[in-house]
Phi, psi and omega in degrees: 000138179269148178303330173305326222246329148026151188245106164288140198054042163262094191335155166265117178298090188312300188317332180266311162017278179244024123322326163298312181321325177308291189290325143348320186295332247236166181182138209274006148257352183268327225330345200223125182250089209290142165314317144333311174294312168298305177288342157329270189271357138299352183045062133242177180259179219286326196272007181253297182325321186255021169275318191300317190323327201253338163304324160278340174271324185287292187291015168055056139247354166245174130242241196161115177272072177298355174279318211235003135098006187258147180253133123234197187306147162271179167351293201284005167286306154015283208288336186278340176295301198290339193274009173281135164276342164303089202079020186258229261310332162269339127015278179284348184277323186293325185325312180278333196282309203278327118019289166312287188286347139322283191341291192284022190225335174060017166244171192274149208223142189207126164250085209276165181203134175266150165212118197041083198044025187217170162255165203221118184263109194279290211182158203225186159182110163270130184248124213277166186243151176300117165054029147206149174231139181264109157317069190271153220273117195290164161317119168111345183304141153254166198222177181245131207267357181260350158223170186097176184273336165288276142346300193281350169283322170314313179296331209264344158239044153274171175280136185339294228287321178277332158333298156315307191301284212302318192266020177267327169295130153346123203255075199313144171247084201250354168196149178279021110354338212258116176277146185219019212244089189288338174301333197269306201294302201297307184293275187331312188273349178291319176317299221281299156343289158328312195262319134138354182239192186204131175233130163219111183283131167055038209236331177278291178234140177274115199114001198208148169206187201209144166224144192213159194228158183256144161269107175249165183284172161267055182213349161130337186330147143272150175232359162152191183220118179280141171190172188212147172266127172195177177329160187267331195293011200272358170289348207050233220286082225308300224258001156250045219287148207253347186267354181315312185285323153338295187286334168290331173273327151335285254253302184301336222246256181332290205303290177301358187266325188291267161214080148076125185208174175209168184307112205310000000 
């Protein structure tokens, strides 16, 4: 369900509100939060925060670090996390696949999926880079569709209509590399279509760059976008990237294990 889709005149519970907001707060560079900090990016103030607060530590969804003065998620978020239907059947086909194809690539490997204008990182598998550290990007982590290599294959095979819906919103810039220029994104995804892959430098991180494929069914669906990151000399030729045929058979691999797909 979509904020569109909303049931009208149906109240709004403030109070879980803004208990989501809490837990909302928590980010995998963030995990561990000071009250301040949770009232903070929650916009309330300290006494509704450690109301809430405690009311999430009694239902074992945060804990609380008396030492160190800090709150994050519990366990039992896990369990509530496993019980997402988004993207677990592909999930499961890709797992052993983005393994494999590390291995065999010596770059870090992402399995994306969209959601609600966004891209959504299903499962990773990492790989350390010589002299640099990365922020790579975690389960569950969202992206902006306008950069990495991953993500803009999503976009570039969604349907027009929703295609439009993503590139009428406000555009993340995460390096000025990252095109945000929807007109451009529109030429670039017929492209990226056309050809069946995506290589994009220095739009995540400066210095690293990603190439990526869409995963379809065998009627053609998208079912996510497979793609992997490492130093940019480590692709060769930008218009032949030497790791392509690997990631279409990977990417061919997750489709038939998900429910039977082929090669873009």
């Amino acid at each position: 369900m979509t904020q569109n889709e909303l049931s009208a005149g149906v109240p709004l519970v403030r109070a879980l509100d803004r208990g989501i907001a809490i837990l909302a707060a928590f980010t995998p560079e963030r995990p561990a939060l000071t009250l301040t900090e949770l009232s903070r990016a929650a916009a309330l103030d300290k006494g509704t925060t450690r109301r809430l607060l405690q009311t999430l530590l009694l239902n074992r969804l945060v804990t609380h670090d008396g030492a160190a003065g800090t709150y994050a998620l519990a366990g039992r978020v896990l369990s509530l996390a496993a019980a997402v239907p988004l993207g677990s059947d592909l999930r499961a086909a890709g797992a052993g696949v983005l393994r494999e194809l590390a291995a065999e690539t010596g770059a870090t490997s992402f399995l994306w999926t969209f959601d609600d204008g966004m891209a959504l990182c299903l499962d990773s598998v990492r790989v350390k880079l010589p002299d640099i550290e990365v922020a790579w990007f975690a389960v569950g982590g969202r992206a902006a569709l306008n950069s990495g290599a991953g993500p803009r294959v999503l976009l570039a095979h969604l349907p027009a209509r929703e295609r439009e819906r993503v590139l009428a919103a406000p555009l993340a810039s995460r390096t000025p590399a990252a095109e945000t220029d929807p007109g451009l994104l529109r030429r670039q995804a017929e492209r990226i279509r056309t050809r069946g892959w995506d290589f994009a430098r220095d739009d995540f991180v400066i210095g690293l760059a990603g190439l990526g494929v869409p995963i379809l069914s065998a009627r053609g669906a998208l079912l996510g976008a497979l793609s992997i990151a490492s130093l940019t000399g480590g692709f060769g030729d930008p218009e032949a990237p030497g790791p392509l045929d690997v990631l279409w058979r990977c990417a061919s691999r997750i489709a038939a294990l998900t429910e039977g797909g082929r090669r873009p």
